[in-house]
C-alpha positions as CSV (number, residue, x, y, z in Angstrom):
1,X,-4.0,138.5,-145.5
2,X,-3.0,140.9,-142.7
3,X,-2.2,140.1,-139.0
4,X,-3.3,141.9,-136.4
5,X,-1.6,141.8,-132.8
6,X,-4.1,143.6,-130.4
7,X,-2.0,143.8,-128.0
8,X,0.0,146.6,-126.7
9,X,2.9,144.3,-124.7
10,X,6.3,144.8,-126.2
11,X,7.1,141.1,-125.1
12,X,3.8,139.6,-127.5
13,X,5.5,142.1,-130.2
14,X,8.9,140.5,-129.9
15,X,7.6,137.0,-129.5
16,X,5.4,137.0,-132.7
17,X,8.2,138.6,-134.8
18,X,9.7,135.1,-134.3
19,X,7.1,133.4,-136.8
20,X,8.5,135.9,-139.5
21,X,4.7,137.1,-140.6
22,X,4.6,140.6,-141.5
23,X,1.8,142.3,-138.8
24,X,1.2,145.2,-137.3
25,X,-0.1,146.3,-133.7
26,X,-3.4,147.4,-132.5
27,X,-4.6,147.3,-129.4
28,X,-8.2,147.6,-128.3
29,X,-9.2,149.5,-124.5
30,X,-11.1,146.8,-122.7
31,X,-12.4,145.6,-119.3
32,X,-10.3,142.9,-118.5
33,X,-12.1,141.6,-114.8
34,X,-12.1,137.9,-115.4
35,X,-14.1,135.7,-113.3
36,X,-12.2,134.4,-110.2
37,X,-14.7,131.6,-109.4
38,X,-14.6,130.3,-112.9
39,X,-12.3,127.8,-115.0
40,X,-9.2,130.4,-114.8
41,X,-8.1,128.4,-118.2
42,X,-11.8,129.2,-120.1
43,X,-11.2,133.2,-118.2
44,X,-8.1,133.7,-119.5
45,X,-9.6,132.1,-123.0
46,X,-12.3,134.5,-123.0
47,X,-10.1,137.5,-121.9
48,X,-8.3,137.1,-124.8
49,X,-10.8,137.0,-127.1
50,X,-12.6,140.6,-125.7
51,X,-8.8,142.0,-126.2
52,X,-9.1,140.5,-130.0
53,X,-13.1,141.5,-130.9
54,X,-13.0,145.1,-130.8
55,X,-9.7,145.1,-133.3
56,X,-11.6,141.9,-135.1
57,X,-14.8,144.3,-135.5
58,X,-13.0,147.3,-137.3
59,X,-11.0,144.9,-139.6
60,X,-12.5,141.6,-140.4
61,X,-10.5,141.0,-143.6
62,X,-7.2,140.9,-140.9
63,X,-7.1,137.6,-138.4
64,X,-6.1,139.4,-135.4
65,X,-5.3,137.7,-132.6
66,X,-5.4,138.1,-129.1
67,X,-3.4,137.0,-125.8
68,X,-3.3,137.6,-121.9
69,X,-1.3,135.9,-119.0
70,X,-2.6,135.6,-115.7
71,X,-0.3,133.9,-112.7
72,X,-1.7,131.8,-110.0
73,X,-1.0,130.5,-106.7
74,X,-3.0,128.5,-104.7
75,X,-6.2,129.4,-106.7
76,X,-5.3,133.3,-106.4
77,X,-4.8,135.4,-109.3
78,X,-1.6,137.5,-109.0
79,X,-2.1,140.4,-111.4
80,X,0.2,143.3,-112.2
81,X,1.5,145.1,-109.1
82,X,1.1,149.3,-108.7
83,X,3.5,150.2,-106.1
84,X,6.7,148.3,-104.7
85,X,5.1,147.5,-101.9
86,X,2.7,145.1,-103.7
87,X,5.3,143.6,-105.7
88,X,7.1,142.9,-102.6
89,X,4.2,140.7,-101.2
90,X,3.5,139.2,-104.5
91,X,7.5,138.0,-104.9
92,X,7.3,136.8,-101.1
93,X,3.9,134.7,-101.7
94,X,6.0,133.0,-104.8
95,X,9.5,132.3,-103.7
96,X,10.5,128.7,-102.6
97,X,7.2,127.8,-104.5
98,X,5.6,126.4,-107.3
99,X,2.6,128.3,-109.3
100,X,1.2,128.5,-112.6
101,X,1.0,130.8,-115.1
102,X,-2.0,130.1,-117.8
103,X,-1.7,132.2,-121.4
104,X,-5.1,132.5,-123.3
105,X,-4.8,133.0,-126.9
106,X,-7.4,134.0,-129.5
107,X,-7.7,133.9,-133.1
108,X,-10.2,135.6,-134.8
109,X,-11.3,135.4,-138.7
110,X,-14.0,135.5,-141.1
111,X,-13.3,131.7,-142.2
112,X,-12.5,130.6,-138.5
113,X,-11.7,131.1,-134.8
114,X,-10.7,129.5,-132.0
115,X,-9.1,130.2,-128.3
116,X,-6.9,128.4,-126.6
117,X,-4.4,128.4,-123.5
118,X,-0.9,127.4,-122.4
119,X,-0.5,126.2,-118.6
120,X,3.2,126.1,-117.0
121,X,4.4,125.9,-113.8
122,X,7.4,128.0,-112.8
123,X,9.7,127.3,-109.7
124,X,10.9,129.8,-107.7
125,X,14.6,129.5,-105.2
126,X,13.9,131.1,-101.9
127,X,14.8,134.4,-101.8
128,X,15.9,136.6,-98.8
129,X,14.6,140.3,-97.9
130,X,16.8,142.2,-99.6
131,X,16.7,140.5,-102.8
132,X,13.0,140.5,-102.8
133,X,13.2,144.5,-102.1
134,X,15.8,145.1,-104.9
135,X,13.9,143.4,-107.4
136,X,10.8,145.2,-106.7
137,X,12.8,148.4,-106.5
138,X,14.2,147.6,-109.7
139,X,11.1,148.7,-111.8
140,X,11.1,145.4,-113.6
141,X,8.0,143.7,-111.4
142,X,5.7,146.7,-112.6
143,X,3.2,145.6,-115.7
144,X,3.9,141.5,-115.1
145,X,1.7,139.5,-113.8
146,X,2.5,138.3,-110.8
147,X,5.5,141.1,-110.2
148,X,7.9,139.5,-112.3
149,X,9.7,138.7,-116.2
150,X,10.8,135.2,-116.4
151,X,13.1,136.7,-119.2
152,X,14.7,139.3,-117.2
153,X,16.9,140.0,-114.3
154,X,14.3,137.8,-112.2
155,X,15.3,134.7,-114.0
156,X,18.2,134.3,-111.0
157,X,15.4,133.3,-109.1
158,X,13.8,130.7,-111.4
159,X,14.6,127.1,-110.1
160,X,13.0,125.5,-113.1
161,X,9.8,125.9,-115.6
162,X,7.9,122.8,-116.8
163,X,5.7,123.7,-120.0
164,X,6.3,126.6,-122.5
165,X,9.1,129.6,-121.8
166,X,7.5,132.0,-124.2
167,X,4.2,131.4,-123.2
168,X,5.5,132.5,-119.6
169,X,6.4,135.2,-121.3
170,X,3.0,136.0,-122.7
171,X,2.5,134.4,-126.4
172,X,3.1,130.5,-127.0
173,X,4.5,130.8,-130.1
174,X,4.8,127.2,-131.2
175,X,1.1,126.5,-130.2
176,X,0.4,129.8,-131.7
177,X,2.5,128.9,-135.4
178,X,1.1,125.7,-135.3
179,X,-2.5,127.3,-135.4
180,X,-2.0,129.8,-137.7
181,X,-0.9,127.1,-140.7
182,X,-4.6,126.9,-141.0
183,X,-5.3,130.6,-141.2
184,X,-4.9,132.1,-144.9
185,X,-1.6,134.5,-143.9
């Protein structure tokens, strides 16, 4: 049966290259406004699903599955930064502090579908000025939530993660291989 990524991050690509399925990429255009006030878990759940129905819809021979990482502090969401200037006050909200970062997953198939999320907790070292304005100069902050890629040059700031690396990254892929043994690939 064919797998369906519908996503267009070229970190979800890599990770799910790593369970060795053939699949091919196909992402779907999609609000993707979450509510703020709700279970951020059951959001980021149901985010994930709208980014896998569309794809799910025009193929529904393919399980196609679905993913989106939001990052939290203090019960704000800290999306993906436009300008430097942004990333710069996201970076000085997180360093010297904890926060989560939540990954909602969806599988969708005729015979069965589910959602579920990944919560960790990443640690960040203090950081001064200039490496706060360097790092947001860099480029790297832009399209990561929460102005940053654990598996990039900002891991010099990581003190320590508790939960799942890749899932940081954007796709638990043991949770998500463990799921898919029950899925006719």
């Amino acid at each position: 049966m064919e797998l369906i990524l519908a996503s267009g991050s070229p970190r979800r690509r890599e990770l799910l290259e790593v369970l060795g399925h053939p699949f091919r990429v196909e992402a779907a255009e999609i609000d993707e406004t979450i509510d703020t006030q709700g279970d951020l878990r059951k959001e980021i759940e149901k985010l994930s699903y709208r980014k896998a129905l569309p794809v799910f819809e025009k193929h529904p021979e393919a399980i196609v599955i679905g993913a989106d990482t939001i990052v939290t502090l203090d019960g704000e969401i800290l999306g993906k930064p436009k300008t430097e200037e942004t990333a710069e006050a996201m970076l000085h909200k997180l360093q010297g502090r904890t926060h989560e970062v939540i990954t909602g997953v969806s599988i969708l198939s005729a015979a069965k579908s589910e959602s579920f999320s990944v919560t960790s907790q990443v640690t960040f070292f203090p950081m001064d000025e200039e490496e706060i304005r360097e790092y947001a100069a860099s480029g790297e902050a832009f399209d990561k939530a929460g102005a940053y890629g654990i598996q990039g040059s900002a891991s010099r700031f990581i003190e320590g993660i508790v939960g799942d690396y890749y899932a940081i990254m954007g796709l638990p892929v043991s949770a998500l291989y463990e799921r898919l043994k029950d899925y006719p690939l």
